[in-house]
C-alpha positions as CSV (number, residue, x, y, z in Angstrom):
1,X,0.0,0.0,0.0
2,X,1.1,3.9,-0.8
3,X,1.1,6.0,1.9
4,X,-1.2,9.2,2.5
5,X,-0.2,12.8,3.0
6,X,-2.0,15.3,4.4
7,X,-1.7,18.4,2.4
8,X,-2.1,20.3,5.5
9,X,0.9,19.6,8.2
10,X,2.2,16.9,5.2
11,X,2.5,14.2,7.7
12,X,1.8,10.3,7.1
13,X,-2.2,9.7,7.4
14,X,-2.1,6.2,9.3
15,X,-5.4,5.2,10.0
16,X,-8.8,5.7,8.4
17,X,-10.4,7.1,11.5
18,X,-7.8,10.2,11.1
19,X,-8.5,10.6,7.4
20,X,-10.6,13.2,5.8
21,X,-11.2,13.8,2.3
22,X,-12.4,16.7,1.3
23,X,-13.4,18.8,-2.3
24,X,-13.5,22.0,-3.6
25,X,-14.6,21.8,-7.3
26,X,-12.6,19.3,-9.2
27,X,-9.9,18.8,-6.5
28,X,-9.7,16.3,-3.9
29,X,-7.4,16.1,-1.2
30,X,-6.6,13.9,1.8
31,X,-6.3,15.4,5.5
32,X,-5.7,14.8,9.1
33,X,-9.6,15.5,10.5
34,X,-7.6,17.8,12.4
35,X,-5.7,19.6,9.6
36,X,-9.2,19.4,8.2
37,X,-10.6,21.6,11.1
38,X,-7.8,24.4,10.5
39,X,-8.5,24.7,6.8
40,X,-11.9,25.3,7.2
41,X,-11.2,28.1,9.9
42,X,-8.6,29.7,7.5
43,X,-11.1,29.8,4.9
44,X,-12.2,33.6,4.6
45,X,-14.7,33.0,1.2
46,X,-17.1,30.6,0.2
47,X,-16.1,29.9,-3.3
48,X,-12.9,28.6,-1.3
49,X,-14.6,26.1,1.0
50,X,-13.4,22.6,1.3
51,X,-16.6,20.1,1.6
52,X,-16.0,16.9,3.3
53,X,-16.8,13.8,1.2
54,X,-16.2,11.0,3.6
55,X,-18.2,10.5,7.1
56,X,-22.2,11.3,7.4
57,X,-22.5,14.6,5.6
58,X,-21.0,12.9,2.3
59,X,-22.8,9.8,2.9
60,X,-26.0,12.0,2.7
61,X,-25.2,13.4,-0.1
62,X,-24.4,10.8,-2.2
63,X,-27.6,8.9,-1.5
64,X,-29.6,11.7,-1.9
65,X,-28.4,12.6,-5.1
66,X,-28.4,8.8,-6.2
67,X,-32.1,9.1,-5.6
68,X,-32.4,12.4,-7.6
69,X,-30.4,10.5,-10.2
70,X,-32.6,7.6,-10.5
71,X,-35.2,9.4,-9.9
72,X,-34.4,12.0,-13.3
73,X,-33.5,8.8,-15.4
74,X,-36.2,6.4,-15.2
75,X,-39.4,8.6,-15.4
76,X,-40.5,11.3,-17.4
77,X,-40.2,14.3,-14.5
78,X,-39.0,18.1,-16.3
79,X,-38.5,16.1,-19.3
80,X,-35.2,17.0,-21.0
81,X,-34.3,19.3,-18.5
82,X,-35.0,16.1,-15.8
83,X,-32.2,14.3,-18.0
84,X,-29.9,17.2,-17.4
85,X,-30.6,17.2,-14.1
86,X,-29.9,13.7,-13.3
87,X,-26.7,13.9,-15.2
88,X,-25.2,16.4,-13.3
89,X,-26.4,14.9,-9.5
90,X,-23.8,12.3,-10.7
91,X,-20.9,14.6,-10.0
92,X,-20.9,14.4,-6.2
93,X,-21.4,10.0,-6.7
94,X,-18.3,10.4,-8.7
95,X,-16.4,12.4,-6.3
96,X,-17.3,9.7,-3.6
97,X,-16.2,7.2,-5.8
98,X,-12.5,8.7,-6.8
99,X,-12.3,9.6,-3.1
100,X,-12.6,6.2,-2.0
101,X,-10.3,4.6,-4.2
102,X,-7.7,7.1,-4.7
103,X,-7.1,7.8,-1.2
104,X,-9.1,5.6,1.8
105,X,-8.9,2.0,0.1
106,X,-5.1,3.0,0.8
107,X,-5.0,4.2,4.1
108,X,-5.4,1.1,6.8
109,X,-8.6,0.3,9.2
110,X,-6.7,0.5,12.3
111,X,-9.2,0.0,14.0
112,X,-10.5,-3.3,13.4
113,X,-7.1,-4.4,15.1
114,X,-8.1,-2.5,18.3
């Protein structure tokens, strides 16, 4: 397994508990949930907000907008613009996704070991 960094402090992320992925836009990065907590206190304008994708808010979000997605794709709700719609609630599933294998299939469950 590859090792983590956390583009915060740049330190080794060594268990899954500590890890935090988070996006702003197309960018995801890996922190410490503490590094995580720092960067969103430095942040000083919205458009420059880091959202958490892993842990319950993410969760949320993904099956929400897997719902909307299925939802827009297999009736006949706002039409064309219900395709559109449906296409782009995608984006955050895909985020999930790349989060999860790019950076916390990596990092170790520590605590099943515990």
């Amino acid at each position: 397994m590859s090792s983590i960094y956390c583009r915060y402090c740049g330190k080794e992320i060594k268990d899954r508990d500590e890890l935090v992925t988070a996006t702003n836009y197309f960018r995801i990065q890996p922190y410490h949930w503490r590094c995580f907590g720092k960067v969103e206190e430095e942040t000083i304008a919205v458009t420059k907000t880091w959202k958490p994708l892993n842990g319950p808010s993410g969760t949320i979000s993904v099956v929400l907008m897997l719902l909307l997605a299925a939802v827009m794709a297999f009736t006949d709700v706002l039409g064309e613009i219900g395709n559109l719609i449906g296409v782009l609630s995608l984006y955050p599933i895909i985020l999930r996704v790349l989060s999860y294998f790019l950076f916390e299939s990596k990092v170790p469950d520590l605590q099943k070991t515990k």
